[in-house]
Wavefront OBJ file of the C-alpha trace (Angstrom):
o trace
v 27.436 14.557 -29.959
v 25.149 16.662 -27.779
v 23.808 15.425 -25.178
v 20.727 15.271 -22.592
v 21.024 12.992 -19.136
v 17.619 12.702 -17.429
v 16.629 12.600 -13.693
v 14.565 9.406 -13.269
v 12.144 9.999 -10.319
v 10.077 13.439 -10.799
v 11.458 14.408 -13.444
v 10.806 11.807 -16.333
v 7.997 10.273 -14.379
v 5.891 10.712 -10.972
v 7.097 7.462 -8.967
v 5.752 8.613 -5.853
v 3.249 6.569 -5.143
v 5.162 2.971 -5.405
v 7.700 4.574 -3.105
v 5.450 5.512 -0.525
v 3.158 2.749 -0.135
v 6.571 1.222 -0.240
v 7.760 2.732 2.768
v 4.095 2.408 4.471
v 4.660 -1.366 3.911
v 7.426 -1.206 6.516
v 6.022 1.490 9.292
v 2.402 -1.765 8.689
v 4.905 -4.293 9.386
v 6.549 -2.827 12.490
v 2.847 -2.286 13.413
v 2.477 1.461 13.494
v -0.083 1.358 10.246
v 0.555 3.485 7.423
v 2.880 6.895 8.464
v 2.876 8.573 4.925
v 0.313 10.275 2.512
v 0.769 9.520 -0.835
v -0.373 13.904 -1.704
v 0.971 15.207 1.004
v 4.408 13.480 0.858
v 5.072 12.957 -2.513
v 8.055 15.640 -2.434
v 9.823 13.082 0.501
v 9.211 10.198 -1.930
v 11.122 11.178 -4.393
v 14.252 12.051 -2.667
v 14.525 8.271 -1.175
v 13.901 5.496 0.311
v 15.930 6.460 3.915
v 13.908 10.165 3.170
v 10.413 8.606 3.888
v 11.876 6.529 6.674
v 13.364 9.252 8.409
v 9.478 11.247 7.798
v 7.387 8.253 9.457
v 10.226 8.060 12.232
v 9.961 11.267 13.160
v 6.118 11.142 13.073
v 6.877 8.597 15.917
v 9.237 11.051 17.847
v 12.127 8.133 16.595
v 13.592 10.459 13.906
v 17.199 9.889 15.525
v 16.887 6.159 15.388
v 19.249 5.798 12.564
v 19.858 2.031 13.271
v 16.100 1.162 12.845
v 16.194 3.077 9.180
v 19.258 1.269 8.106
v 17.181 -2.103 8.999
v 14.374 -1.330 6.793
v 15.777 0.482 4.471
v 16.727 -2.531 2.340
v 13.000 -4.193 3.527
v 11.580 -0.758 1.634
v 13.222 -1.869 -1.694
v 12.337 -5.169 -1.641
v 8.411 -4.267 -1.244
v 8.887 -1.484 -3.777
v 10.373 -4.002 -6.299
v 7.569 -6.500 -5.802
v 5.287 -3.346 -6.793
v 7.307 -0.933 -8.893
v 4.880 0.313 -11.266
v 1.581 0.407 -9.798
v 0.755 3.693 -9.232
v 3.866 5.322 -11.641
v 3.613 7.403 -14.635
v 5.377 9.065 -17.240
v 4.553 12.289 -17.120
v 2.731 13.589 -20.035
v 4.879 14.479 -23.504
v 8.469 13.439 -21.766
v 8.348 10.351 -24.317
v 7.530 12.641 -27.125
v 10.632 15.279 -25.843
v 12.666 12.195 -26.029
v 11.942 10.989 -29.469
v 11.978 14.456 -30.788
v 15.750 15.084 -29.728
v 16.738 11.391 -30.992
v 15.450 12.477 -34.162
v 17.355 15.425 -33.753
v 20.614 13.886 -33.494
v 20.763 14.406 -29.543
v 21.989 11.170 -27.171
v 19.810 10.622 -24.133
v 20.597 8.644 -20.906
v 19.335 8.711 -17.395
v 21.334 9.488 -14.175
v 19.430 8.703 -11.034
v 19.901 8.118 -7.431
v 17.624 4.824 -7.326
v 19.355 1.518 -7.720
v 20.484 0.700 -10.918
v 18.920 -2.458 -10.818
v 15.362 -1.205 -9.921
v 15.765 1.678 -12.352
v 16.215 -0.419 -15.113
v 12.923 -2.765 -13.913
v 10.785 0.338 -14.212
v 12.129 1.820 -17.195
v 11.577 -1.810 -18.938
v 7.729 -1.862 -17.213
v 7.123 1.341 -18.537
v 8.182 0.436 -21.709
v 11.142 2.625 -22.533
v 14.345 1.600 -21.395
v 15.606 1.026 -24.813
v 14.486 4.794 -25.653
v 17.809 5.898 -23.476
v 21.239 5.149 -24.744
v 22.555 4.872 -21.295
v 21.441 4.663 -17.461
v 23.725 5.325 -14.378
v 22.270 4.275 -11.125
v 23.178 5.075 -7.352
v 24.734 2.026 -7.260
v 26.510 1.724 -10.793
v 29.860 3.819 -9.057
v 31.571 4.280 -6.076
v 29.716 7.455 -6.190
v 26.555 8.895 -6.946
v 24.888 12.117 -7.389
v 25.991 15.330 -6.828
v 29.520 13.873 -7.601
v 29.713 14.742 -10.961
v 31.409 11.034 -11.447
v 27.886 9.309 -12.439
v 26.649 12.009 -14.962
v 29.785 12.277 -16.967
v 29.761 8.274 -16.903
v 26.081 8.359 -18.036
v 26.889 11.076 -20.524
v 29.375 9.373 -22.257
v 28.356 5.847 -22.434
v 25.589 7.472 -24.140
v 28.035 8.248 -26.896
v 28.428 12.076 -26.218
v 30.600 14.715 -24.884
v 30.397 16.674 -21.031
v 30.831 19.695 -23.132
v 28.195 20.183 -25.394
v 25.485 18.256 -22.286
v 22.937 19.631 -19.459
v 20.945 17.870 -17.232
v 17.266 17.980 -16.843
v 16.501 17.036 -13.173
v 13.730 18.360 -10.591
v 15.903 18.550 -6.938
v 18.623 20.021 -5.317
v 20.852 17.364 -5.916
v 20.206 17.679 -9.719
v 21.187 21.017 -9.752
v 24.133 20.673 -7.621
v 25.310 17.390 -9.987
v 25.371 20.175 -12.924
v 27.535 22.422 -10.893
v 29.620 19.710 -10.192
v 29.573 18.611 -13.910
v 30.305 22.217 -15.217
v 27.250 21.978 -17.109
v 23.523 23.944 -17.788
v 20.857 22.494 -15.739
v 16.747 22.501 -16.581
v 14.383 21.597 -13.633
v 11.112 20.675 -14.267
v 8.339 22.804 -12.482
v 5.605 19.866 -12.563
v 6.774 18.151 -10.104
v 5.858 17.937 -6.207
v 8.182 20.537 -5.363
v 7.922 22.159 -8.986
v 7.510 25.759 -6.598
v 10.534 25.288 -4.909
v 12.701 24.643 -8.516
v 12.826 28.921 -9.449
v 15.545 29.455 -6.012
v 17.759 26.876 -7.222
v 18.944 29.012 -9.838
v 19.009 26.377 -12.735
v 19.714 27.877 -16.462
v 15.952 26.843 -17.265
v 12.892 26.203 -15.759
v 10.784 23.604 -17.667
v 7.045 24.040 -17.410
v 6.239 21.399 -19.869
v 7.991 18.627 -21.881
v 6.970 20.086 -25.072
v 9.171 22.832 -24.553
v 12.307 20.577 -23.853
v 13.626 20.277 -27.624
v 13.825 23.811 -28.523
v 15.745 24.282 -25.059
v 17.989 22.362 -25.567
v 18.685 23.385 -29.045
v 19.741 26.958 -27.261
v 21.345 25.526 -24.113
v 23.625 23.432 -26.653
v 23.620 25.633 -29.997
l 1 2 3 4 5 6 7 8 9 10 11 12 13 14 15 16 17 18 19 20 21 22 23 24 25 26 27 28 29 30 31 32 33 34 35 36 37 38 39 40 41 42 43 44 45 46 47 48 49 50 51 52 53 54 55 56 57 58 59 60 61 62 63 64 65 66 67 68 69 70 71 72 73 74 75 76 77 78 79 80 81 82 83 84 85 86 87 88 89 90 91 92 93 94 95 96 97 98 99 100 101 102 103 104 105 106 107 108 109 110 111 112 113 114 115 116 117 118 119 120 121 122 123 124 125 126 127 128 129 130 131 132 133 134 135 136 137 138 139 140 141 142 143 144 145 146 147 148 149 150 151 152 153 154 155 156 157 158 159 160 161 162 163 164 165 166 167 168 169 170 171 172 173 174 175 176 177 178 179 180 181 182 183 184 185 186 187 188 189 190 191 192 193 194 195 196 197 198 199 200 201 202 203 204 205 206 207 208 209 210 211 212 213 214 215 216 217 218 219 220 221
């Protein structure tokens, strides 16, 4: 079966906002108010929790305290799970992408780098967890992505093959996972750091969701 794994976190929908007044929670409660802008640092937001630490640390001049991050690192996901879907959104037509390569005989799953446990809170929030055949968190393996271990997991518990797959991501490490993987990658251009996508090289840039199914009907002809 062909096959299409999803990023979670700016790529199938703008989490941003959660995650930093996640991580503002933490620089309030150590009394330094609130270190990160929800437009200005969306990009940091979604590559992690210890990312938007390690920004409002070095805001402080404590960037190289790595012993303070580790302490509130697990404090960040426990105020982001008490408010996980606040400010998130799907962004617009990935639904409709999704439901358009079901119906197309195409398997779906997500690979991301955010807990498994908190992915599949939001995706059941949002309303679409059942949409995805499978979903692979940071957690879910020994390893997580770029090793190539967690896509091919999340590729074939969604019933399908490595071979006939890509991966539609929006980061660095997305790309790199599909290098790792041997397979195409598509990064999404409407993200916070959409302009940065075009040097990564990826087989496709995606401008818009409505796009995705004939894409993938060429990347996987």
């Amino acid at each position: 079966m062909r096959t299409v794994i999803f990023d979670l976190d700016g790529t199938l929908a703008d989490t941003s906002g959660d995650l930093i007044a996640a991580a503002n929670a933490c620089f309030i409660a150590m009394g330094e108010g609130a270190l990160l802008d929800p437009a200005r640092d969306a990009g940091t937001a979604l590559r992690g929790g210890r990312a938007m630490l390690t920004l409002g640390m070095s805001r402080l001049g404590r960037a190289d305290e790595v012993k303070t991050i580790d302490f509130w690192y697990p404090r960040l996901l426990e105020a982001y799970d008490g408010a996980i879907d606040t400010h998130t959104v799907l962004y617009p037509g990935a639904m409709e992408a999704v439901a358009a390569l079901v119906a197309d005989d195409v398997r779906v799953g997500i690979c991301t780098n955010k807990p498994e446990g908190l992915a599949d809170k939001l995706l059941r929030s949002l309303g679409v967890r059942e949409a995805f055949g499978s979903l692979i968190g940071a957690d879910t393996l020994p390893t997580r992505k770029p090793d190539a271990a967690p896509y091919v997991a999340s590729v074939e518990r969604a019933g399908g093959a490595v071979d006939r797959s890509c991966l539609i991501g929006d980061s660095v490490t997305d790309r790199e996972t599909a290098r790792a993987a041997r397979v195409p990658s598509v990064l999404v251009t409407f993200g916070p750091s959409g302009e940065d996508m075009a040097a990564l090289e990826p087989e496709v840039l995606l401008e818009r969701y409505e796009d995705l199914p004939g894409v993938v009907g060429r990347l996987l002809a």
